[in-house]
C-alpha positions as CSV (number, residue, x, y, z in Angstrom):
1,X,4.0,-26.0,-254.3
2,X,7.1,-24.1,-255.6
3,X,6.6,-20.7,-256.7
4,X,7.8,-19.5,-260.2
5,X,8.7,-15.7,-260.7
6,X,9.7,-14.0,-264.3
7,X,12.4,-11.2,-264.3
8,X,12.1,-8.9,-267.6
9,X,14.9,-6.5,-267.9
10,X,15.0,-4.0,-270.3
11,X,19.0,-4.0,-271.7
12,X,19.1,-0.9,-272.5
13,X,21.0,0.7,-269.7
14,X,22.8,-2.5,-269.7
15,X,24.8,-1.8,-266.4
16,X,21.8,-1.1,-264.6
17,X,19.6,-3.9,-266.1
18,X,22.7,-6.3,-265.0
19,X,22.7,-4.6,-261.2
20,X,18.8,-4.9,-260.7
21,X,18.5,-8.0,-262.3
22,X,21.2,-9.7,-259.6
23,X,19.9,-8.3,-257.1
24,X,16.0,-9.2,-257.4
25,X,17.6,-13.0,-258.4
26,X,19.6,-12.6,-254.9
27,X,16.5,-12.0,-253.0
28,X,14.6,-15.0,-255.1
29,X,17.6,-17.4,-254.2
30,X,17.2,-16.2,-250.9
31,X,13.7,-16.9,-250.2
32,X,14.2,-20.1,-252.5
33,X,12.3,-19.0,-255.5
34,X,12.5,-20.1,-258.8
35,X,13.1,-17.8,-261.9
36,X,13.9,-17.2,-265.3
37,X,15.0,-13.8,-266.7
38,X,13.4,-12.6,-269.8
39,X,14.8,-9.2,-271.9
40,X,13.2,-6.8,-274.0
41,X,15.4,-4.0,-275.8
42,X,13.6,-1.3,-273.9
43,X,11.7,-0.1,-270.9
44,X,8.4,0.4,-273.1
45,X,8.6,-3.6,-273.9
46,X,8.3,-4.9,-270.1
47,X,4.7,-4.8,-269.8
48,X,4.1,-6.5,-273.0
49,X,6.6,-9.2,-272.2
50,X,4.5,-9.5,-268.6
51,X,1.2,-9.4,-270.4
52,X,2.4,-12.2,-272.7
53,X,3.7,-14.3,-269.9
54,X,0.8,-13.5,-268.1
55,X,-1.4,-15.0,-270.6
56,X,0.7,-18.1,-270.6
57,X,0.1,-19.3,-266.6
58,X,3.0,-20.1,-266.5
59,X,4.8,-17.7,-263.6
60,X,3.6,-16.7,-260.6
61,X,4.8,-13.0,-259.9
62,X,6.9,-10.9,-261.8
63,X,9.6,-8.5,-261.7
């Protein structure tokens, strides 16, 4: 059974958001997990945006 893992950046430090969000998808593609990114305007949005994909079943981790 493939795993599924959802990436939420928050964008507003985009350079930063752009560097962490390569390198956790490096380390996915690596270990030959699927992803999708997600991104919220700020840091106080990412747990919200994991609770509500949470909710859905959809993804099995998160980052």
């Amino acid at each position: 059974m493939s795993k599924k893992v959802l990436i939420v950046e928050a964008r507003f430090y985009e350079d930063m958001a752009d560097a962490l969000a390569e390198g956790a998808a490096a380390v996915l593609d690596a270990a030959g997990v699927a992803y999708e990114r997600a991104s919220v305007p700020g840091v106080l949005e990412v747990p919200v945006a994991i609770k509500y994909a949470a909710e859905s079943n959809a993804y099995d981790g998160y980052v």
